[in-house]
N, C-alpha and C positions, 0 to 999 in steps of 0.2 A: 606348068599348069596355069593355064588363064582365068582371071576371075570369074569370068562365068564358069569354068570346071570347077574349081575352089567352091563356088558357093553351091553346085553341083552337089559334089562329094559330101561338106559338109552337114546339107537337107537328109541325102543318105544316111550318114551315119548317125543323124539325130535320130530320124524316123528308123532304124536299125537298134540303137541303143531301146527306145522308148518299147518298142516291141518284145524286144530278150524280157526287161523289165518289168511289164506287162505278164506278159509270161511268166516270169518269174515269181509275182505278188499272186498269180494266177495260184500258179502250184503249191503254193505255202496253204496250210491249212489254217481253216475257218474258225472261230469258236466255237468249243462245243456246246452243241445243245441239248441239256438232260431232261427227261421225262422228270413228273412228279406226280406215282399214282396215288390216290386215296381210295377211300371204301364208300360204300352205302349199305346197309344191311334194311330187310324189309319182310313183310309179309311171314313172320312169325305164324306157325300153328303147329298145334301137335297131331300126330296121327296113330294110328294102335294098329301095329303091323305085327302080325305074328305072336301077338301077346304081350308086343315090347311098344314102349312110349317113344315116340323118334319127336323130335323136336325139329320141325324143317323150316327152311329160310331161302331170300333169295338175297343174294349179294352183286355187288357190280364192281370192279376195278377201272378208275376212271384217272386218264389222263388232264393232270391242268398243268403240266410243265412245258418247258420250251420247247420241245422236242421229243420226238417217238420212244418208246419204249421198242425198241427194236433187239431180237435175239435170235440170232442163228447158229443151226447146227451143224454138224460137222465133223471129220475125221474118221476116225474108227467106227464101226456099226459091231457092235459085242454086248452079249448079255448082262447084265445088272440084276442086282439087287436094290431098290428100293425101299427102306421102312417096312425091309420084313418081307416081298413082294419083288419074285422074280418075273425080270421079262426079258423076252429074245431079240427086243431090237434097242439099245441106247446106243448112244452118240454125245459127244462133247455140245453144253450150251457154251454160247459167247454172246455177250452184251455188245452193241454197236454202238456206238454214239457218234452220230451226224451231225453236220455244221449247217447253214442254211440255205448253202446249195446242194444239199445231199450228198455232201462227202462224208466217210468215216474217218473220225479225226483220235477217236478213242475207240479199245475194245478192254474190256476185262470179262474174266470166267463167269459164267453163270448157271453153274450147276450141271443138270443131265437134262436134255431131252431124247422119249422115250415113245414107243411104239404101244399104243394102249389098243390090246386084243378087242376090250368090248366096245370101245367107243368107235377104233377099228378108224383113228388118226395119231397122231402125235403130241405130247404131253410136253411140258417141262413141268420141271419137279419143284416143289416147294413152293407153290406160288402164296399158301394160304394156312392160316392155321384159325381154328374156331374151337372156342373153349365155352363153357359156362362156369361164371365165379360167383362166389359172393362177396365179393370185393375187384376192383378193377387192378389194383397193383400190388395188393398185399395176397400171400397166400398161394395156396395149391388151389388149382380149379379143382370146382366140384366134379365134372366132366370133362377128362383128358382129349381132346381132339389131336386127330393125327394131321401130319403138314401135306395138305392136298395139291392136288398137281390139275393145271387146266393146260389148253388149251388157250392162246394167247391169239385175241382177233377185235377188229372193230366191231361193235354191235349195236352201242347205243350212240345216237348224236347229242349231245349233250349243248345249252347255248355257247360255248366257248368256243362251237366248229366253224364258226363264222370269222372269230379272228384265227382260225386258226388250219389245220389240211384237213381235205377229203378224206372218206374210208380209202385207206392204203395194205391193211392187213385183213382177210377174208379168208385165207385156207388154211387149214390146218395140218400142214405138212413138216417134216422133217427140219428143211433146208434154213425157212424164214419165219417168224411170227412177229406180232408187235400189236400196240394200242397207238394209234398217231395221234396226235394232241387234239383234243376236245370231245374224244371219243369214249366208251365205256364200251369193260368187257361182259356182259350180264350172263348172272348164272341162275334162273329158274330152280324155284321149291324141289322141282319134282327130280332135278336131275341130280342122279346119284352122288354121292358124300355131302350132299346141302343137306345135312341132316346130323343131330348129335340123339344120343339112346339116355334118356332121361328116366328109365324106368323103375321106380322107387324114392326118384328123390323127393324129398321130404317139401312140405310147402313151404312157402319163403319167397324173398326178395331176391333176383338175382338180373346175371349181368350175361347175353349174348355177348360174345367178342369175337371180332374178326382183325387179323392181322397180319398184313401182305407183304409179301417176302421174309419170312422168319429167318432165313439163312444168309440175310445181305447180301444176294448174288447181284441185283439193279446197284449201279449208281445213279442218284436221281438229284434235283435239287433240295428237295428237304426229305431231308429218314426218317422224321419226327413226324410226319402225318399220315401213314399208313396205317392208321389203326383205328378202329369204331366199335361201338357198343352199344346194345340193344337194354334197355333196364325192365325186367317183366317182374309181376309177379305171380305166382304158382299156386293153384289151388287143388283140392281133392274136396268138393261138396259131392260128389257122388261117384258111379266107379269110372268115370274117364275125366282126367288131369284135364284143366284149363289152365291156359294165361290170360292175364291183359299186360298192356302197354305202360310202362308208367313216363319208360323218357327213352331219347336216343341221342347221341352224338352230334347230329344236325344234319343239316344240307348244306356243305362248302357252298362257295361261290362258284357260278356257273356248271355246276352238277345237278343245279336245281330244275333245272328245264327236261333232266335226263327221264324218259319213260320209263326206269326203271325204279321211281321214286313213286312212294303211292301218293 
């Protein structure tokens, strides 16, 4: 072999080696990057529906973590029971967790997603539970709220979408759902179980609560901030129940911009 082949071969096998290796650093996963939802709770009022006192709300679940809340479904398609509440179409949820090229680098369980006859798309389960207390951490609520199931999609843009992705989740199907980071999921008064039956309770000082994910299915970055509360209090000056305002939870950072904030 003559020098000029020698240093030939060599240039090869450097630019040969550096390649595989490339490649290789390529294939290795990213870190993962986990959602961090919070809440908003808002536009409290009551209404006399049927003779009964419903207490409505609207709430948002909003992204400010590194990464999507992203959950898809999967596997088996078989009936369930839900909280009492049969339906013909479930399927296994799974949590995704993405790196910052869009790989999945983590998955854990995340419950049931399900086929909701009247909304007439696809539910996961558990995403939300709403109480009224008279106390935030001591005690039984005065009003048992059941763990409601949404729909999981971008809705509101919130100021954090600037540092952060586009709407990425918009359908509400089976297969895929998610909140991408700086997004909000909102859910309007009107739309059914935004609503707790206050009917008889006594006047007082009490606490909306709203609290996401009750069943730990999300891995996110903090578990500790999924939760808000609304402080009203309750009156009977005549025959239809009033509240007002006294306090609320807040406005995190960058949730403040979200139109779902009054």
């Amino acid at each position: 072999m003559t020098w000029i082949e020698y240093q030939s071969w060599v240039k090869w096998a450097v630019t040969a080696w550096a390649a595989v290796s490339f490649g290789a650093a390529q294939a290795q996963p990213g870190v993962p990057r986990y959602p961090n939802i919070v809440e908003q709770i808002a536009h409290l009022q009551i209404q006399n529906e049927h003779q009964r006192e419903m207490l409505r709300f609207s709430t948002t679940h909003i992204n400010l973590g590194d990464g999507p809340l992203q959950v898809r479904g999967g596997g088996q398609v078989a009936p369930c029971v839900i909280d009492g509440i049969a339906y013909d179409q479930c399927t296994y949820a799974t949590q995704e967790v993405l790196d910052s090229n869009g790989n999945i680098v983590n998955t854990q369980p995340a419950g049931v997603a399900f086929f909701h006859p009247l909304h007439n798309h696809w539910h996961q389960s558990a995403v939300a539970l709403f109480e009224v207390r008279q106390s935030l951490y001591k005690g039984q609520p005065v009003v048992q709220g059941v763990k409601i199931t949404f729909c999981l999609v971008d809705v509101d843009k919130t100021d954090l979408v600037q540092k952060g992705s586009d709407r990425a989740y918009f359908e509400c199907n089976g297969a895929l759902q998610g909140i991408s980071v700086g997004w909000g999921d909102d859910y309007h008064q009107s739309t059914p179980l935004q609503e707790l039956d206050i009917t008889g309770v006594p006047e007082g000082i009490y606490y909306l609560t709203h609290l996401a994910d009750p069943e730990g299915h999300w891995k996110e970055t903090n578990d500790g901030d999924n939760f808000a509360w609304v402080k009203f209090q309750l009156y009977r000056n005549g025959p239809n129940a009033k509240i007002t305002i006294l306090e609320t939870s807040g406005c995190v950072s960058y949730a403040c911009g979200s139109p779902s904030n009054p």
